[in-house]
N, C-alpha and C positions, 0 to 999 in steps of 0.2 A: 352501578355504572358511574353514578359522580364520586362514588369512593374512590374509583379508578382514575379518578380525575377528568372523565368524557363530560366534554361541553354537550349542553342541553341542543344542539344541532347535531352531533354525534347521537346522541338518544334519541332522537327524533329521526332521523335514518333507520336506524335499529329496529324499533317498534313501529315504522311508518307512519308516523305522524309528523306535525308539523312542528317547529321548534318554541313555538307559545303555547303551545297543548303538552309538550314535553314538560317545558317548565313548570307549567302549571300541575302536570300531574303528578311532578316530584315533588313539588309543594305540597299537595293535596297529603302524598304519601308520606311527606315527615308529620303533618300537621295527626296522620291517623297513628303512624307509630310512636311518636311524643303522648297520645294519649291513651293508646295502647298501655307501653311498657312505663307510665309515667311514675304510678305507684313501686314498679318497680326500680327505677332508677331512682327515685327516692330513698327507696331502701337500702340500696348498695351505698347510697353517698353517706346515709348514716352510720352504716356500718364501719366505713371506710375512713370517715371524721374520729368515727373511735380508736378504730384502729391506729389512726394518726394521734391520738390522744394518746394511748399508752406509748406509744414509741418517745412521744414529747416528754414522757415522764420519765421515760429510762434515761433518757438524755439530760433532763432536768437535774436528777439526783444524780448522778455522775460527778454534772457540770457541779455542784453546789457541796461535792461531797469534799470536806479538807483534806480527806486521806488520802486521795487522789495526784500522783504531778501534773503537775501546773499542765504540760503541754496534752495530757490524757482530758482535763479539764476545758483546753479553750477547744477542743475537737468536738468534744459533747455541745460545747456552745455554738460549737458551727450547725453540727447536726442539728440541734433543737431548733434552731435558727431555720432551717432546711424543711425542718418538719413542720413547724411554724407555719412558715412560707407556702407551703403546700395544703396545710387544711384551709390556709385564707382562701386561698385559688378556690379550694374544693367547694367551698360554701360561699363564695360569691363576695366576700368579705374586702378585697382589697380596692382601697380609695383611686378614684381617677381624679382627672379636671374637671369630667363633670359629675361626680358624686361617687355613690358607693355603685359596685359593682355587683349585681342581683343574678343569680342562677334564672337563665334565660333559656329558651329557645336555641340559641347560642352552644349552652354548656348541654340541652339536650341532645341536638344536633351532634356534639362531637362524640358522645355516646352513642349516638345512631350509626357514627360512624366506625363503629369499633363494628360491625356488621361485616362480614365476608361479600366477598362481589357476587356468590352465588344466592347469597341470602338478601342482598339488597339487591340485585337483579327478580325472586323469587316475591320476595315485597308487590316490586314496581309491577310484575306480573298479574299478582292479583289484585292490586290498586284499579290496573288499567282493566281489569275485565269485571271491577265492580262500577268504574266509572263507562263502562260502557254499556254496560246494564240496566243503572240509574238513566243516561243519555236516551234509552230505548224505550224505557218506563215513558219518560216527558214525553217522547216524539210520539209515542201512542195516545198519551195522554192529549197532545196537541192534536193530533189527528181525529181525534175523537171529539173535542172540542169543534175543530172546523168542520167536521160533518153537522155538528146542530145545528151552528149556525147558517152553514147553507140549506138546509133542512127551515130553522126559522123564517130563512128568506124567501123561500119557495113557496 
């Protein structure tokens, strides 16, 4: 749903809750799919830093090769350049104002987003009927709680 771009008041219609319980539940649910698939997204970023690695290499030797014309040359340097530019991204590498830039939450999230609306819709479903599970646990748990203590008090 927020892949679709629905404001957390639209998902909160939806699922009939309120829209700080909406919030919060999709929080909940990036914070459990971040740790879910983390090792996995770890592993595609490695992969995919590689794979950016040999492309920067084809472009590298191109760019550096003398047999080459010149304008086959400064293309390769665009590319490499390109490719460059893109593992920095990928691996959190490129300088801001206020320092470097670290693979966050941020760069999980937009991973999480690469999710279909059926499959982030499917998520949020089971988030919300584990979170209301857990909710039902405590209230039992509280209710049990209050009977001793009026039991103590008696």
């Amino acid at each position: 749903m927020r892949k679709a771009r629905w404001g957390y008041y639209a998902i909160a219609q939806a699922c009939g809750v309120s829209a700080p319980t909406a919030r919060r539940d999709v929080e909940h649910m990036v914070r459990y799919v971040e740790a879910t698939f983390a090792e996995d997204i770890a592993e595609e970023r490695q992969r995919t830093a590689a794979a950016l690695d040999d492309l920067h290499r084809v472009a590298y030797n191109i760019a550096t090769d003398p047999g080459r014309k010149p304008d086959q040359r400064l293309r390769a340097v665009d590319r490499a350049i390109m490719v460059s530019d893109r593992r920095s991204k990928l691996l959190g590498l490129d300088a801001t104002t206020e320092g470097a830039t670290l693979p966050s939450t941020l760069n999980l999230t937009l991973d999480i987003a690469k999710l279909t609306g059926d499959e982030l819709d499917d998520e949020l479903r089971a988030f919300q009927i584990g979170v209301a599970t857990e909710k039902q646990r405590v209230a039992d748990r509280g209710d049990a709680a209050a009977e001793e203590a009026r039991a103590a008090a008696a």
